[in-house]
C-alpha positions as CSV (number, residue, x, y, z in Angstrom):
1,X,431.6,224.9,-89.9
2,X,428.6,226.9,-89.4
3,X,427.9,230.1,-86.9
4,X,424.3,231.2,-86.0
5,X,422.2,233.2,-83.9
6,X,419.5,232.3,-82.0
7,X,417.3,234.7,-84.8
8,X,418.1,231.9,-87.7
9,X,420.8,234.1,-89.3
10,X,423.9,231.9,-89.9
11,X,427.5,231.8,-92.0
12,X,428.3,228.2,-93.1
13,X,431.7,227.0,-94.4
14,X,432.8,223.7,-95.4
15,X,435.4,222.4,-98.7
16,X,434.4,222.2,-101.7
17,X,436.5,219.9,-102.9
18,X,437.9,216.2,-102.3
19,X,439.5,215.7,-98.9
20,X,442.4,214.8,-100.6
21,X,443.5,217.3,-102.3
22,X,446.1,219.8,-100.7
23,X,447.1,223.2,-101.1
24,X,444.3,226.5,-101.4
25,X,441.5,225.3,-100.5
26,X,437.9,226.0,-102.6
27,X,435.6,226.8,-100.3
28,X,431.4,226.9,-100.5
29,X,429.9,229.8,-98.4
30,X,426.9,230.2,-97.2
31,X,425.2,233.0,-95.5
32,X,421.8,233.8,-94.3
33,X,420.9,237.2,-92.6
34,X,417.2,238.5,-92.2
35,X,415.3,237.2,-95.4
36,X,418.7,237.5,-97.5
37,X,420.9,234.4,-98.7
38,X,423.5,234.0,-100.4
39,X,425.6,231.3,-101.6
40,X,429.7,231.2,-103.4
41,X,432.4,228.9,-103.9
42,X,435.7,230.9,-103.8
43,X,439.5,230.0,-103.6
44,X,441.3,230.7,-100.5
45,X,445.2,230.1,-99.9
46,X,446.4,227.3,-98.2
47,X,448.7,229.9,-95.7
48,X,445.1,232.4,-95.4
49,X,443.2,229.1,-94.1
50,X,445.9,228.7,-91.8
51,X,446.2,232.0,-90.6
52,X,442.9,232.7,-90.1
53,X,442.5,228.4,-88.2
54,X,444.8,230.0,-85.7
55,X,443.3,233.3,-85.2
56,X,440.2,231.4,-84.9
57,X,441.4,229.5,-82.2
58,X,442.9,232.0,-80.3
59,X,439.5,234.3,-80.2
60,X,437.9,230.5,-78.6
61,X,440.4,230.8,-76.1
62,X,440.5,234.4,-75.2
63,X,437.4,235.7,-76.2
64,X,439.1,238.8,-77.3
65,X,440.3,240.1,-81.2
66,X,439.3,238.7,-84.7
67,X,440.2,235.9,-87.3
68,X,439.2,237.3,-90.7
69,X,439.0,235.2,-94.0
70,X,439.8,236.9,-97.4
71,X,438.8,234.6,-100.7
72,X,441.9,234.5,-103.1
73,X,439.7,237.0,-105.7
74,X,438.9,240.8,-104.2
75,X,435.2,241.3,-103.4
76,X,434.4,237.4,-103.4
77,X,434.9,236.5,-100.1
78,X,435.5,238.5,-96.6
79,X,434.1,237.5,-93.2
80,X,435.5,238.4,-90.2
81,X,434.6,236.6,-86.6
82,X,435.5,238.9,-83.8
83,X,434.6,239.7,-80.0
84,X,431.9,242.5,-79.4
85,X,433.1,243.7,-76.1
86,X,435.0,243.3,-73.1
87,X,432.2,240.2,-71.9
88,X,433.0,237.8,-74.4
89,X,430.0,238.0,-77.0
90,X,431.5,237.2,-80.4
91,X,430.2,238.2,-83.9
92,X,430.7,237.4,-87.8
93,X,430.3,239.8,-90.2
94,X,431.2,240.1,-94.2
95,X,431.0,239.9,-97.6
96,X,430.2,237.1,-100.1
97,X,430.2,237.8,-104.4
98,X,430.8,237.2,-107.5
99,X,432.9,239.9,-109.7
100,X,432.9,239.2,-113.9
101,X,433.5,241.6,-116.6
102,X,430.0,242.7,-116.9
103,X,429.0,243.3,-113.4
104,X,429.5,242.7,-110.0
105,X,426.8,240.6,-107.4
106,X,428.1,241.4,-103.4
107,X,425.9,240.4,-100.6
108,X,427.0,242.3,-97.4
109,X,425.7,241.9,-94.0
110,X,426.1,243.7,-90.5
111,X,427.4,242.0,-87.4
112,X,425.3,239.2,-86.1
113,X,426.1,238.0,-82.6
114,X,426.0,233.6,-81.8
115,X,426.7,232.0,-78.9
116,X,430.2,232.1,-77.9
117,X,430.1,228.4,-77.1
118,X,430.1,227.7,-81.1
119,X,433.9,229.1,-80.9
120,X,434.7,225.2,-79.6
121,X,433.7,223.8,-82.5
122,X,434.3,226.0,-85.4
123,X,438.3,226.3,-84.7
124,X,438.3,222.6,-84.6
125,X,436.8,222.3,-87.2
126,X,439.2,225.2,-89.0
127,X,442.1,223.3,-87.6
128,X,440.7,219.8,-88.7
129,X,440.6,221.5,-92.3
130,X,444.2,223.0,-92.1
131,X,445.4,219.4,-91.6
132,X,443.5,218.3,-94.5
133,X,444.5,221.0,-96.8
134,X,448.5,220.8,-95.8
């Protein structure tokens, strides 16, 4: 699943893990804004994927509210995709790191806007994944 803007600023997401397996779900995260990059693998719960699939879906559709994502670990992961006004634009913005017990790596970025059109084919792709993982 990947989200970009026409500037070359993007927030990728696909499994980490065999296709096979079922239950939370490891994802790899990757995100790119301005001359910044980041990269993570973090946990998410099998019900959170859902969730978040059908919010997903239902921002396609109406072009209206958000579906955020929160990793399993606090500060790891948190992006949320959501509409930008009353027009239709859509957005991601978040938070990708890494927490241990001697320090604490975050990458955080602003609101970048992508074509609305990508909607189609990141909440199949979400949904495609929630069948997968259950």
């Amino acid at each position: 699943m990947r989200a970009s803007s026409d500037t070359g600023d993007y927030v990728e997401i696909e499994r980490a893990e065999p296709r096979e397996v079922s239950g939370d779900l490891l994802l790899l995260v990757r995100v790119k804004r301005h001359k910044f990059s980041g990269e993570i693998d973090a946990w998410v719960e099998q019900r959170a994927w859902f969730g978040f699939a059908q919010d997903l879906t239902i921002l396609e559709q109406t072009r209206q509210g958000e579906a955020r994502l929160e990793g399993i670990s606090p500060g790891e992961l948190s992006l949320v995709f959501h509409s930008l006004d009353r027009a239709g634009h859509v957005g991601v913005e978040g938070t990708i790191g890494r927490r241990s017990f001697d320090g604490e790596i975050a990458l955080r970025f602003s609101v970048f806007a992508f074509d609305p059109s990508q909607l189609v084919v990141l909440a199949r792709e979400a949904r495609a994944l929630s069948k997968a993982a259950g």
